[in-house]
C-alpha positions in Angstrom: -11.8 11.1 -8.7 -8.5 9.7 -7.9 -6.2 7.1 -10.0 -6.6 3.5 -8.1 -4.0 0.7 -7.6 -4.2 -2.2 -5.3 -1.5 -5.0 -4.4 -2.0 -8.7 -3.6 0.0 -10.8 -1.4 -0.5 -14.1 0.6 0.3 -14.6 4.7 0.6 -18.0 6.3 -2.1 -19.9 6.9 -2.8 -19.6 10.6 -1.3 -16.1 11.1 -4.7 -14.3 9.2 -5.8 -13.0 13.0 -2.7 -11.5 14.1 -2.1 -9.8 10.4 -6.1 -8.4 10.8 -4.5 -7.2 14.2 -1.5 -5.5 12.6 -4.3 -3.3 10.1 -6.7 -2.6 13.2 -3.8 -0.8 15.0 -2.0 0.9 11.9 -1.9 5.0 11.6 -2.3 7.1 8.9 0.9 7.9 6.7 1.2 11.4 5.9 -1.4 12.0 2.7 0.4 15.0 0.8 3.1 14.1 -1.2 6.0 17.2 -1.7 8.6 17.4 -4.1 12.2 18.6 -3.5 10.6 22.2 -3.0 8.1 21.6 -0.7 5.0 22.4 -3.7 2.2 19.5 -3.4 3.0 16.5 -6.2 0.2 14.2 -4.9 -1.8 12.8 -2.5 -3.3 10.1 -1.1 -6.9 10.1 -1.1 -7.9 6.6 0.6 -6.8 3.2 1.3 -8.7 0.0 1.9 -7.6 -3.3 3.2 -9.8 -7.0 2.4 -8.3 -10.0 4.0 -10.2 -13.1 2.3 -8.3 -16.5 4.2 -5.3 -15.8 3.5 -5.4 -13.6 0.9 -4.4 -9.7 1.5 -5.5 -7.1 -0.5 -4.8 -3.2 -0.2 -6.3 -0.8 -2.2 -4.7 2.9 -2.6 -6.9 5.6 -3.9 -4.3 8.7 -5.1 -3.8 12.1 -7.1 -0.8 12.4 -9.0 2.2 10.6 -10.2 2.2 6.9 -8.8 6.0 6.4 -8.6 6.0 10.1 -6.3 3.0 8.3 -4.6 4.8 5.1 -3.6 8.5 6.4 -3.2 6.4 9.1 -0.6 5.3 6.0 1.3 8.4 4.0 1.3 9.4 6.8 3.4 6.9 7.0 5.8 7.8 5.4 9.4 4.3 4.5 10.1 4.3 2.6 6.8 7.8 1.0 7.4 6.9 0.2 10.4 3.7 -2.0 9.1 5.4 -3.5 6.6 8.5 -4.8 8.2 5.9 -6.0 10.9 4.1 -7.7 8.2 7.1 -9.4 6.6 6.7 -11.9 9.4 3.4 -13.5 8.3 4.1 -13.4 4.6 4.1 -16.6 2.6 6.8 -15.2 0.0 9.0 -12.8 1.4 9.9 -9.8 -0.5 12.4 -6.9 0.4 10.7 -3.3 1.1 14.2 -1.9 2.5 15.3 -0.3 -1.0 13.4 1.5 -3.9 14.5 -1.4 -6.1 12.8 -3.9 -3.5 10.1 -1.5 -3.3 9.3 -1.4 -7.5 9.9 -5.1 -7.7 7.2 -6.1 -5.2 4.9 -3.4 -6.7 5.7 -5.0 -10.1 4.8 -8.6 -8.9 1.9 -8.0 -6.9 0.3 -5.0 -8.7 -3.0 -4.8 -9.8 -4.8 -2.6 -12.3 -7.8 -0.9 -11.8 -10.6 -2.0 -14.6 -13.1 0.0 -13.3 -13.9 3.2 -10.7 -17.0 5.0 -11.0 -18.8 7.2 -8.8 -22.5 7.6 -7.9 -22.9 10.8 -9.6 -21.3 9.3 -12.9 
């Protein structure tokens, strides 16, 4: 079993359908994570979105080191591409351009994981 962490944000009220939209049509980022060498550092086992009003929140299951895991998908274009997309329905805004902006909205909207078990446990 994988290491969970999910991230909170609000959108406008009023713009909940088109952001529902915006997660309907997204791809899949690339799930292995590579270090300078090419060898496998992580990866990303799953990821589920809940939209309650306006409330968004994603949840990343992953394998490995969760700073390799997020800088990975910083640099995805399918996940650029979603979030600058979804910086127009935000509430707050928040800057997902650098690493810095990147850690800092991780920081503020992070949540820990209390508890993950699986059937078989």
């Amino acid at each position: 079993m994988g290491e969970y962490w999910a991230v909170m944000w609000n959108v406008r009220l009023g713009t909940e359908q088109a952001v529902e939209e915006l997660f309907e049509n997204y791809g899949r980022p690339d799930p292995v994570v590579r270090g300078e060498d090419g060898s496998e550092q992580g990866r990303l086992l799953s990821t589920q979105v809940f939209m309650k009003d306006n409330t968004v929140v994603r949840v990343m299951e992953f394998e490995g080191d969760r700073r390799a895991i997020f800088g990975h998908l910083q640099r995805q274009p399918i996940v650029r591409e979603l979030e600058s997309k979804l910086d127009d329905y935000l509430e707050t805004p928040r800057d997902m351009s650098t690493p810095e902006g990147a850690q800092k909205f991780f920081r503020e909207s992070g949540m820990r994981c209390l508890l993950a078990r699986g059937h078989d446990e």
